[in-house]
C-alpha angles and dihedrals in degrees: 000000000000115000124209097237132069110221135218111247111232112229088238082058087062098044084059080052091066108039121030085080104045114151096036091081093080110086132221122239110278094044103276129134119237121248110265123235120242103271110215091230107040114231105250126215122188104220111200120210146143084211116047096166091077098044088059109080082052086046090059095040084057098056094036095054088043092047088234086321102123118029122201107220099202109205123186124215147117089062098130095067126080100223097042096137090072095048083044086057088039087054093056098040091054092039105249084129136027096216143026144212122189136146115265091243098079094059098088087048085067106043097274111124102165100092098042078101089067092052098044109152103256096359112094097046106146134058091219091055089037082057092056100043091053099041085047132079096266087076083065099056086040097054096041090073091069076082088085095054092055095259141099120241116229107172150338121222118191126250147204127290124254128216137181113277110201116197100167102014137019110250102216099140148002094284088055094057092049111120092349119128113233121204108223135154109251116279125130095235100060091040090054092041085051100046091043085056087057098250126126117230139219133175126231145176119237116272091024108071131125114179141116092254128335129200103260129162108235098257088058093051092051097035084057093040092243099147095072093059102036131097091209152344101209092233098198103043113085106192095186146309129263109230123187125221132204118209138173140220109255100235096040087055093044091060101055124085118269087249089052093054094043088056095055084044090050104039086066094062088047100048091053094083090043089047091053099047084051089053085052100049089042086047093045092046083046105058088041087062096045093043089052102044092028111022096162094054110084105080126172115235109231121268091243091050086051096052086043091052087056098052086048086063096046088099092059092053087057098058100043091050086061084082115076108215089040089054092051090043095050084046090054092050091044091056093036083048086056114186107276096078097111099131115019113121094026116149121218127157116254114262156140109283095196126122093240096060090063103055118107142056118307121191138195150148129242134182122217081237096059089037096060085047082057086052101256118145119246089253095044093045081045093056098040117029121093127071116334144168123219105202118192122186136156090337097307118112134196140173129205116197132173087256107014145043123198127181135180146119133300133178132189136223117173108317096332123093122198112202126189119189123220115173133015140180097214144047141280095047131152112199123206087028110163106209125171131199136183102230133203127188117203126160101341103314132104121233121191130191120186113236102174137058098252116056135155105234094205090070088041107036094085139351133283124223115202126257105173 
C-alpha cells in the first residue's frame, strides 16, 4: 500500500477537494455533520508518513464517516533519516502533501509546546488512560497549538509504551543511566529526562544503533531483534507513550467544506478505540516473541530505584510547568491518572502461577555489579553474588551460595511467594526476614518481582534457570 515517494498534489487535484463532496458541509442540529452521499469520484488526500502503520485506522474512520467520499492515499518517505518526522511535517506545511502523521514527540522540536504534557517522563504510563486523554477535550487544547508550526491539527491516536532498553547495562534506577548514552528519536523531553538522568543521547535509525540502552516500546524491540543482544528491558518503568498526531496543510484544509473538515476531525476521535486494539495485539505478538527467543530478559526494576527515578525527573517537571498551558495540561493527566495505577503496563512473561510449577532448584549467576543495581548494599553483593542454587521444596526453602547458605520457609498463593529466613552463614543476615515476590515461571526460568518492602536483591536481581 504504502510508496516510497511522497508526491506533489496537482491544483486541479485541489479544485476535485472542494467540491466532490459538495451539500455534506451543512451540519444537523446538535452539531453534528450530515452523512455524506456516495460522490461518484472519491476526494482524494495524500496523507505523508515514515510510519504508515499508525495513519491507517484514521484512514479507515475517514472513509467509514464519508461513505467512501473522501479517500486517504498513505505514502511512505523521509525514513532514512533520522529526523524524518520533521521533513514529514516540512512536506505538509509547503504542500507536498495534503496530510500528515507524526508522533507527538517532534513537535517541540519544532516550536509546539502544547503536547509536551502527553510525553511527560513516568506520566502516561498506561494505554486505557492514553485512550481517555486523547477521546477527551485535552486532545483539543493539545492539538490547537499546531497553529504555531503553519498547520492544522486533526487528531491524536494513541501509541505504544516505551520502555528502557538496556544493552550494556539494566536501567532500574537514576545511578544506572550516569554517563551512559541512550538511543531516543528527537524530542526535547526525552533529551532533557535523559540528560537529567546524567546520560548523553543520540538518535538512530533501526538496524543502525549503537548505545548503552535506548527508550523503545516492546514491538519495536522484537520487530529489530533487540532482545538477543540486550541485558534488560525494565519491565515495570513506562517512560512515556508515543502518540501519534495528524495534521493538514493549511490551504488544502481551507478548501474543503466544513463537513468535510468536521469528518477528518472526527475520524480521529473514532480511530482512537480501533488504534489502540491494533498496540495490544502488536504488544501481545511481541512479548510472545521476547519471551520465546530471551526469556530472562525482562527484569523489574525495584520499587526504591522507581521512586528514585521520579524524583531524578523532577527537574524536568519544573521546566515544562513554566509554561502555563503545559502545567494545567500535566495537572489534568495527573487527576485523570489518578493514583492506582501500580501495576498497569507491567510486562511478565506469560506462565503457569501454581505452586507446583516452582518447586526445584534454580540456578544463576550475579555479579555484585548487577546485585547492588538490584539495591543491595557492597557487603551484602559481596556476600552474596557469584553462582548460586534456590532450591524450593514442601514449603521449606535454601539457598546455597560460593560463600554463603541460607534456609527458611516459604509459602504461595496465586503468583505471589512469601519467603521468611531463618538461618544464614554470612553477614550480613537478618533471621526471621519476611520478603515477598510476584513469580513467574516460563520455559524453564524463574522470574521474581519484589512486592513487598523488604526484599532480599540477590533472589530478584536476575533471573534463575532450573536444574532440577
Amino acid at each position: 500500500m504504502a510508496r516510497r515517494a511522497v508526491c506533489a498534489v496537482a491544483a486541479a487535484a485541489l479544485v476535485v477537494v472542494a467540491s466532490a463532496c459538495a451539500g455534506s458541509g451543512a451540519d444537523k442540529a446538535g452539531g453534528q455533520p450530515e452523512q455524506p452521499k456516495p460522490a461518484d469520484k472519491a476526494v482524494v488526500l495524500t496523507l505523508a508518513t515514515g510510519d504508515p502503520p499508525f495513519a491507517e485506522e484514521y484512514a479507515k474512520a475517514v472513509d467509514r464517516l464519508s461513505a467512501g467520499a473522501i479517500r486517504i492515499d498513505i505514502r511512505l518517505g523521509r525514513t532514512a533519516q533520522r529526523n524524518y518526522e520533521r521533513f514529514t511535517v516540512e512536506d505538509v506545511r509547503t504542500g507536498r502533501a495534503q496530510l500528515g502523521s507524526v508522533a507527538v514527540r517532534v513537535w517541540d522540536t519544532l516550536g509546539v509546546t502544547s503536547m509536551q504534557a502527553l510525553v511527560a517522563p513516568l506520566l502516561v504510563d498506561d494505554l486505557e488512560l492514553q485512550k481517555r486523554l486523547l477521546q477527551g477535550p485535552l486532545a483539543t487544547r493539545m492539538l490547537r497549538g499546531l497553529d504555531r508550526a503553519g498547520v492544522v491539527g486533526l487528531a491524536l491516536t494513541p501509541g505504544p509504551l516505551r520502555r528502557p532498553i538496556g544493552v550494556t547495562r539494566f536501567f532500574a534506577g537514576p545511578k544506572d543511566y550516569r554517563g551512559a548514552t541512550m538511543g531516543i528519536k528527537f524530542g526535547n523531553v526525552a533529551r532533557a529526562t535523559f540528560e537529567a538522568l546524567g546520560a548523553r543521547v543520540t538518535g538512530y535509525t533501526s538496524g543502525q544503533a549503537r548505545f548503552d540502552g535506548a527508550e523503545l516500546d516492546l514491538k519495536t524491540i522484537a520487530d529489530a531483534k533487540y532482545d538477543p543482544r540486550a541485558t534488560a528491558i525494565t519491565a515495570n518503568v513506562v517512560l512515556w507513550p508515543r502518540p501519534q498526531t495528524i495534521f493538514a496543510n493549511r490551504a488544502a484544509f481551507a478548501k474543503l467544506t466544513s463537513g468535510q473538515q468536521e469528518i477528518l476531525r472526527r475520524a480521529g476521535r473514532e480511530a482512537v478505540p480501533a488504534e489502540a486494539a491494533r498496540i495490544v495485539r502488536e504488544e501481545k505478538d511481541a512479548l510472545s516473541t521476547v519471551c520465546s527467543r530471551s526469556p530472562g530478559v525482562l527484569r523489574p526494576a525495584p520499587a526504591s530505584e522507581r521512586v528514585a527515578l521520579r524524583a531524578a525527573v523532577a527537574p524536568v517537571y519544573a521546566a515544562l510547568e513554566r509554561d502555563p498551558q503545559t502545567r494545567q495540561l500535566i495537572d489534568a493527566i495527573r487527576t485523570q491518572r489518578g493514583t492506582a495505577q501500580a501495576d498497569l503496563g507491567v510486562l511478565r512473561c506469560p506462565g503457569t502461577t501454581n505452586e507446583a510449577a516452582i518447586e526445584g532448584s534454580w540456578r544463576s549467576t550475579v555479579s555484585e555489579e548487577e546485585m547492588r543495581a538490584a539495591g543491595a548494599s557492597a557487603a551484602e553483593a559481596a556476600s552474596y553474588s557469584g553462582s548460586a542454587t534456590l532450591e524450593l521444596e514442601d514449603g521449606r526453602w535454601r539457598f546455597r551460595g560460593e560463600r554463603a547458605a541460607v534456609t527458611g520457609t516459604y509459602s504461595v498463593d496465586g503468583d505471589q511467594i512469601r519467603l521468611v529466613m531463618r538461618t544464614c552463614t554470612a553477614d550480613p543476615c537478618s533471621s526471621g526476614m519476611t520478603t515477598q515476590y510476584r513469580w513467574s515461571v516460563y520455559r524453564n526460568t524463574l522470574a521474581l518481582e519484589p512486592s513487598s518492602a523488604t526484599t532480599w536483591p540477590r533472589l530478584s536481581a536476575k533471573p534463575a534457570t532450573r536444574v532440577r
